[in-house]
C-alpha positions in Angstrom: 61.0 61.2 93.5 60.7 59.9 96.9 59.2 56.3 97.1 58.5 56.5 100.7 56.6 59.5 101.3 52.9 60.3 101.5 51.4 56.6 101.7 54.5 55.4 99.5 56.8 52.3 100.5 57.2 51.3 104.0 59.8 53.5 104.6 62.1 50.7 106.5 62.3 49.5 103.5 64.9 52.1 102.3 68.4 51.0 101.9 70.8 54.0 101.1 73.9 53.7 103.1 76.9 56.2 103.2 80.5 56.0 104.5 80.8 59.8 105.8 84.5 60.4 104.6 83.9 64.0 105.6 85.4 65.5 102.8 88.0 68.7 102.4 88.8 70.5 106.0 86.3 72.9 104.7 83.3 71.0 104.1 80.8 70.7 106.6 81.6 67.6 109.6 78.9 65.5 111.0 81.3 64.0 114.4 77.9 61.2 114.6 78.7 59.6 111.5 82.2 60.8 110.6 84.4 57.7 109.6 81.5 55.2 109.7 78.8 53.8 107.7 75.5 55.4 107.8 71.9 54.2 107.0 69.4 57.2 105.6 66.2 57.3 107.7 63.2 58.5 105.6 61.5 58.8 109.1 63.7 61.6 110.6 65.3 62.4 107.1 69.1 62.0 108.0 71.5 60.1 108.4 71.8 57.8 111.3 75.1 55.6 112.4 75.1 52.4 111.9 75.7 49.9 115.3 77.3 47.5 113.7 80.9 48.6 111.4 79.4 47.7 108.3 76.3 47.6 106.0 75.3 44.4 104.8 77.0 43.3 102.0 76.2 44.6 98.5 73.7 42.5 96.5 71.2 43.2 93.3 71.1 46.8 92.0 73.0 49.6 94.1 75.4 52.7 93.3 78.2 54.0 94.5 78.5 58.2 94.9 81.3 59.9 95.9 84.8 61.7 95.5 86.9 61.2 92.6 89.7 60.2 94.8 89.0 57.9 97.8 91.2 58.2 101.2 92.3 55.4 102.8 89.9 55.3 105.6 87.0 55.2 102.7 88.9 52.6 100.7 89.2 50.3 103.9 85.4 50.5 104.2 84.1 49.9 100.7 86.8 46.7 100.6 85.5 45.7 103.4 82.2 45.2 102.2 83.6 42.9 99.5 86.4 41.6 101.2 87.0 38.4 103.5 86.5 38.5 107.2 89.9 38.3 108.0 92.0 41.7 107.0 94.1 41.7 104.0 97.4 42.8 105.2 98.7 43.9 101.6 95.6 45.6 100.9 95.9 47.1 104.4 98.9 48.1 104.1 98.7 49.6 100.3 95.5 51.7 101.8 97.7 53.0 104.6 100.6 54.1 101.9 97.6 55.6 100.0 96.3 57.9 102.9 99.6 58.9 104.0 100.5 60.1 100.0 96.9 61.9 100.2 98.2 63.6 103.1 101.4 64.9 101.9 99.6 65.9 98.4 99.8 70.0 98.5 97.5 69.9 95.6 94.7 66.8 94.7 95.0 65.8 91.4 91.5 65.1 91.2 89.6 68.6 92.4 86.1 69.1 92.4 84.9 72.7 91.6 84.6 73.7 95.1 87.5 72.4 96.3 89.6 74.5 93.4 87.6 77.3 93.8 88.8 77.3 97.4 92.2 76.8 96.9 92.2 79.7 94.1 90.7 82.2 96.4 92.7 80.4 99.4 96.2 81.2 97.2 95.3 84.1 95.6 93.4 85.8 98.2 89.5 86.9 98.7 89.5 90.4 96.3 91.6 89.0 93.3 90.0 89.0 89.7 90.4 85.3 88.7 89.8 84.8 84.9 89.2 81.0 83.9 90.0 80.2 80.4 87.8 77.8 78.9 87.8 76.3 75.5 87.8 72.9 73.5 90.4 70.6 73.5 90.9 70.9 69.4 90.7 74.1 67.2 88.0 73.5 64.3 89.5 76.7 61.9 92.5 76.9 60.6 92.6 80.9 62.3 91.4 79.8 66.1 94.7 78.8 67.4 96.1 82.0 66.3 93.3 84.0 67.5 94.0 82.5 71.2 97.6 83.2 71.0 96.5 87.2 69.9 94.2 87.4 72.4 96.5 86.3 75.3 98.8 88.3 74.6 96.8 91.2 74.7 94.7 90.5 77.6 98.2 89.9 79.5 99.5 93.4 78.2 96.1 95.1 78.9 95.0 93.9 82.6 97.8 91.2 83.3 98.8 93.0 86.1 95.2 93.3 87.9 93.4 89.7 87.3 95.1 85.7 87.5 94.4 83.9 84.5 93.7 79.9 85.2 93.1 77.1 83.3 93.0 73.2 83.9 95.8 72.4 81.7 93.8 70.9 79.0 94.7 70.7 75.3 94.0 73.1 73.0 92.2 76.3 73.4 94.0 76.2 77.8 97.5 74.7 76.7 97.4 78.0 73.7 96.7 80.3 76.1 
């Protein structure tokens, strides 16, 4: 639902800011509002830099959307919002340590779909057969756990050879398999 079209809101009224973070080297780059805080305009729908570094501060109802796993530059900007005027070193400092572990990471531990999807074909290359197992995370019959064990076993004697199996590590029905 958009408030501010067709004789809605004023649309200056709109406050949706975004710190462009730009995401995984793959994702699509903006270089106008990469690494700074944006304000949406309903007028030419996108987003615009901001002049000054910051939004203005938080207040009433507001939400925050993003990655699961902030990098430094993004957690320097959302504290700053919050924060004092004058820089806390510590928390400067722990951001730095932060973005320099992200960068050494060969693997995120937090993923988003995409960003695992890319990495499986990336690693396993474009014309593999990648097989996700999916399951719960606790067997409700006494014969499920052994049925996933007899299954593995077969598909990994039948077409083990041909296709990657992948899980995300989870209990049950993933860790059996």
């Amino acid at each position: 639902v958009d408030r501010f079209r067709d004789g809605g809101e004023d649309p200056s009224l709109c406050r949706l800011f975004l710190f462009d973070d730009a995401g995984p080297p793959w994702a699509r780059r903006d270089p106008a509002t990469e690494g700074r805080w944006s304000r949406w305009s309903v007028l030419s729908n996108a987003w615009e830099p901001l002049e000054a570094a910051a939004p203005p501060r938080p207040s009433g109802l507001y939400a925050g959307i993003g990655a699961t796993r902030l990098s430094g530059r993004a957690e320097r900007a959302i504290r700053g919002l919050y924060g004092d005027e004058v820089e806390n070193e510590a928390a400067e400092e722990l951001a730095e340590r932060l973005e320099e572990e992200e960068e050494e990471e060969e693997v995120p531990s937090q993923e988003t779909p995409s960003e695992a999807a890319h990495r499986l074909r990336t690693t396993f290359g474009r014309d593999a057969c990648i097989v996700c197992i999916l399951g719960g995370t606790q067997f409700r019959s006494l014969d499920s756990e052994a049925l996933v064990k007899a299954i593995a076993t077969k598909l990994e004697e039948e077409i083990g050879s041909m296709v990657k199996f992948v899980t995300g590590g989870m209990a049950g029905v993933q860790e059996t398999f």
